[in-house]
N, C-alpha and C positions, 0 to 999 in steps of 0.2 A: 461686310468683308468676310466674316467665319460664313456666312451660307454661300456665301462662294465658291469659296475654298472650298467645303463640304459640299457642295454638288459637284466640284470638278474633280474631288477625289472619289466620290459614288458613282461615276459615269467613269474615272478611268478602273476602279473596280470590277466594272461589267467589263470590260474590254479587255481585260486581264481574264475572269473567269471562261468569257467567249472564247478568248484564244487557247487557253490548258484547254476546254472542252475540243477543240478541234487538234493539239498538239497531242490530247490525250487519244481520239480517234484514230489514230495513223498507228497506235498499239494492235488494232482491232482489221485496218481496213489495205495496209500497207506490209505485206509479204506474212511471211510465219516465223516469228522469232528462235522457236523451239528449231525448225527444219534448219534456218541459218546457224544455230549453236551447236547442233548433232550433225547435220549432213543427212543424205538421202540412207543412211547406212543403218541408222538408229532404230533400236529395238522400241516395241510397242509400251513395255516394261520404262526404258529412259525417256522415252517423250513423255508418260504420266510422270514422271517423279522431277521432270525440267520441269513440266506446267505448274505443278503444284507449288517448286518452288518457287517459278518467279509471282504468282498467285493467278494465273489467268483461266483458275477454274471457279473465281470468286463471280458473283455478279455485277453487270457493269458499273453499278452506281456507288461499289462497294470498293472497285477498281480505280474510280475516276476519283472520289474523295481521300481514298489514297492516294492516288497521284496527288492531288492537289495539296495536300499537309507534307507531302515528299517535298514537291516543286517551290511553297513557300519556304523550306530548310536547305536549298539549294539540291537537293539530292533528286538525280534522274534514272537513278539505275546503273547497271554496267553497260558499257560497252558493248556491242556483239558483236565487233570489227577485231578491238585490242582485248578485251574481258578487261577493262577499267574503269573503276567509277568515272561515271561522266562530267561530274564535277573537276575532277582531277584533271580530268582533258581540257574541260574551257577555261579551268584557271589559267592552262600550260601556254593557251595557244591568245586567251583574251588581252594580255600587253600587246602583242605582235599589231592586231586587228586595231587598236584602239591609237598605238604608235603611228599607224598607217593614216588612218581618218583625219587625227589631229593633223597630222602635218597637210596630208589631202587639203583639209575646210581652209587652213592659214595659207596656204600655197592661192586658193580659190581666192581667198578675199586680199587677199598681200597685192595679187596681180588683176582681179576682176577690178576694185575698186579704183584704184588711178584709170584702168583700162577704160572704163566706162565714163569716168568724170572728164577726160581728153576727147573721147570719142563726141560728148555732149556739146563740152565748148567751144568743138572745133573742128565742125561738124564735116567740110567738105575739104580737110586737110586730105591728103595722100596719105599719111599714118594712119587717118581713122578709118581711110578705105582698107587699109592692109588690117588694122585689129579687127575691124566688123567682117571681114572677109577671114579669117583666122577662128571669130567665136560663130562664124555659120560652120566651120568645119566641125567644131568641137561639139555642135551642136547636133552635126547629122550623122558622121561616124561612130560606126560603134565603139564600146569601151576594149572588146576583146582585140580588133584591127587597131586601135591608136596605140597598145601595147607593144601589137606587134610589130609596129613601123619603130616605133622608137627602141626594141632589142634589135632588130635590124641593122640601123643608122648608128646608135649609141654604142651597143656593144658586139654586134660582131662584125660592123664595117673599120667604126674608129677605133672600139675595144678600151672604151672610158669607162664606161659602168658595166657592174655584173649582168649578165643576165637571169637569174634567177638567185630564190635563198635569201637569208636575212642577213648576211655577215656574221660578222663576230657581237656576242653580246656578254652583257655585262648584268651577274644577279645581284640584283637588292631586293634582300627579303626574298618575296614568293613573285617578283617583281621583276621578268626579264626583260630590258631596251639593250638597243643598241645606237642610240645617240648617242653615246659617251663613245665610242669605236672608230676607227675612220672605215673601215670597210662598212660596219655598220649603216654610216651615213653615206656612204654614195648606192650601197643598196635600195637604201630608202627612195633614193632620187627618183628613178626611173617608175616604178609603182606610184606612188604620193601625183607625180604631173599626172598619168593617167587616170587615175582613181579622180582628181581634183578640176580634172578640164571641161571637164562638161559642166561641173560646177561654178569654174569659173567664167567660163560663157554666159552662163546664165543669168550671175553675179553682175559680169559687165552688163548685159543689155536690159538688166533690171536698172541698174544703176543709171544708165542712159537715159532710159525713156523716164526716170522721175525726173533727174534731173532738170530736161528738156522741158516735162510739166512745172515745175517748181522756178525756172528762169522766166515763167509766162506769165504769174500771180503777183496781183498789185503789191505784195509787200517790197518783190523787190524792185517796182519800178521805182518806189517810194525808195529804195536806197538807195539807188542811182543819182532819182532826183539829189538828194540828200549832199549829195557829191564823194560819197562812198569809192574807194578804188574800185576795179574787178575785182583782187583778192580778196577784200574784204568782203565782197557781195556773194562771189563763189562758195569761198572756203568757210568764211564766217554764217551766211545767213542761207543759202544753197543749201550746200551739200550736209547740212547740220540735218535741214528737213527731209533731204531725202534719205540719209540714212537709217532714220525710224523703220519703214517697212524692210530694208535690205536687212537691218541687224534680224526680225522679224522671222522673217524667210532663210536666212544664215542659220537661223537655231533648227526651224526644220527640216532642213534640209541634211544635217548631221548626221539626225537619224537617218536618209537613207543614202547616206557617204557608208555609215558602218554596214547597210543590209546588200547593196550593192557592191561589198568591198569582193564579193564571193568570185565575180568575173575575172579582176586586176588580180588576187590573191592566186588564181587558178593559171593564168598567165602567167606568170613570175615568179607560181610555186612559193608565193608565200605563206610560210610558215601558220595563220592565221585561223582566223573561228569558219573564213568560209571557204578555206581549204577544206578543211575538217569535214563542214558541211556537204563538200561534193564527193568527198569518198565513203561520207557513209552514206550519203544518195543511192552512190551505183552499189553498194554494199547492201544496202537496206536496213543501214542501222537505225532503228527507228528510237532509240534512247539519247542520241546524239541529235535528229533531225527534232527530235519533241525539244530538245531544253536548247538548240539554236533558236527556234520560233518563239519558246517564251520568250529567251533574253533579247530578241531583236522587239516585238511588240514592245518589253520592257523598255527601253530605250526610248520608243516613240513615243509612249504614253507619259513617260516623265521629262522630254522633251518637249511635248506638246502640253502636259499643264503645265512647265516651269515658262512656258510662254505665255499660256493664260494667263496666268499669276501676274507677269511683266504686265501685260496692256493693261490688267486690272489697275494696276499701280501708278502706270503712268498715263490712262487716260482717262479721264475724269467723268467724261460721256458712259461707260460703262458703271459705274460709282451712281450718276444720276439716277441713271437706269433701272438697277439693282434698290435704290430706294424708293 
């Protein structure tokens, strides 16, 4: 178990160092910092004494291991958008993005999972031609168009939901939501279903096709025989097995609910990390695009060992394995 765990944390190591080495690149290969903080006006005199101070008259390796003892202390630098430490911004804007997500993934699996479990046992119902006709939409439109149909339809034909902005919120601590708010929460509404429906399609027609596998395997003809209800055969001995890979796939899939939030956030102007991200894009803030990259890798890297970890635990064939 500990060499396990010790190689899934030295390989996510690499994968971390890989990513700063290329977050740190975009310092070097991604516009001219100095010309973005002076403008085309600047004397030859202020562009030597900006380089020297932000240090990028050092050599690269001398650069990059700085960076990297910065980026493990959370520290990225200023701003070249606001002039503000960059930590300061992704703390301001990381509730918002994480607000979004969460509710996104539960929204996905609150309504993928019965989605998919009806669709399965009932199979040539009229309702499951309409769900399975509903998650090929979710599945082939874009994230930026299913935004836009639903500010259209929700808020400026009916005028139920905002269309853009996070509401009204509420601080705890260094901690802004706006759950506790009711503008807050019907903000949320509208971003959360599209941010979450493509997820949720997905959710569903995962959940289908195990299902379908998993009603065809002798254990549960043995429970039939048995004389078993349906409910008990489904709900009990079904849907127990097929949730293993769906919880599996739920976990990684999170991470890229947060890396993709950048589209929905961008649509509906939310407040968020991948707002943030798309104006120092066109900005070229490159101190804000380096420490959004680390913190989204971060995310998948401890999303995907905290998943290792699970199957190590719970499936026994690996443990074999391993010894």
């Amino acid at each position: 178990m500990l060499a396990f765990v010790l190689r899934r944390v030295a390989q996510a190591v690499l994968v971390m160092l890989a990513v700063g080495l290329i977050a740190f690149s975009l310092f070097r290969f991604v516009g001219d910092p100095v010309l973005s903080m002076l403008g085309q006006d600047a004397t030859p005199e202020q562009r030597v004494e900006v380089t020297r101070a932000l240090g990028l008259d050092r050599p690269f390796y001398v650069q990059y291991f700085h960076f990297l003892g910065n980026a493990m202390q959370g520290e990225f630098g200023l701003s070249l958008r606001q002039v503000q430490p960059v930590s300061k911004l992704i703390v301001e804007r990381l509730p918002a993005t994480l607000e979004l997500s969460v509710v996104a993934a539960l929204f996905a699996l609150v309504a993928g999972i019965p989605m998919g479990v009806y669709t399965a046992l009932r199979p040539r119902s009229f309702l499951s031609q309409i769900l399975l006709a509903v998650s090929l939409a979710g599945v082939s439109l874009p994230t930026f168009l299913i935004g836009i149909l639903l500010i259209l339809i929700f808020a400026v034909q009916l005028g139920w939901m905002p269309a853009f902005g996070r509401g009204d919120t509420v601080q705890l601590g260094w901690w802004s939501t706006g759950l506790l708010t009711p503008s807050g929460l019907r903000a949320l509404v509208l971003p959360a279903i599209t941010l979450g429906l493509f997820q949720m399609t997905l959710i569903q027609r995962l959940v289908r096709s195990e299902m379908l596998e998993v009603l065809r395997t002798d254990y549960i003809r043995f429970a039939r025989a048995r004389g078993l209800t349906d409910r008990a055969v489904h709900f009990g001995h079904a849907l127990k097995n097929t949730l293993v890979p769906v919880i599996t796939i739920t976990g990684l899939q999170l991470g890229s609910i947060i890396a993709f939030a950048i589209i929905t956030e961008t649509v509906f102007q939310w407040p968020g990390m991948g707002l943030l991200f798309i104006q120092a894009v066109s900005f070229a803030d490159v101190p804000v695009m380096a420490a959004y990259l680390c913190l989204i890798a971060l995310f998948f890297v401890v999303i995907n060992l905290v998943v290792d970890l699970l199957y190590y635990a719970v499936d026994p064939r690996l443990r074999i394995q391993a010894t």
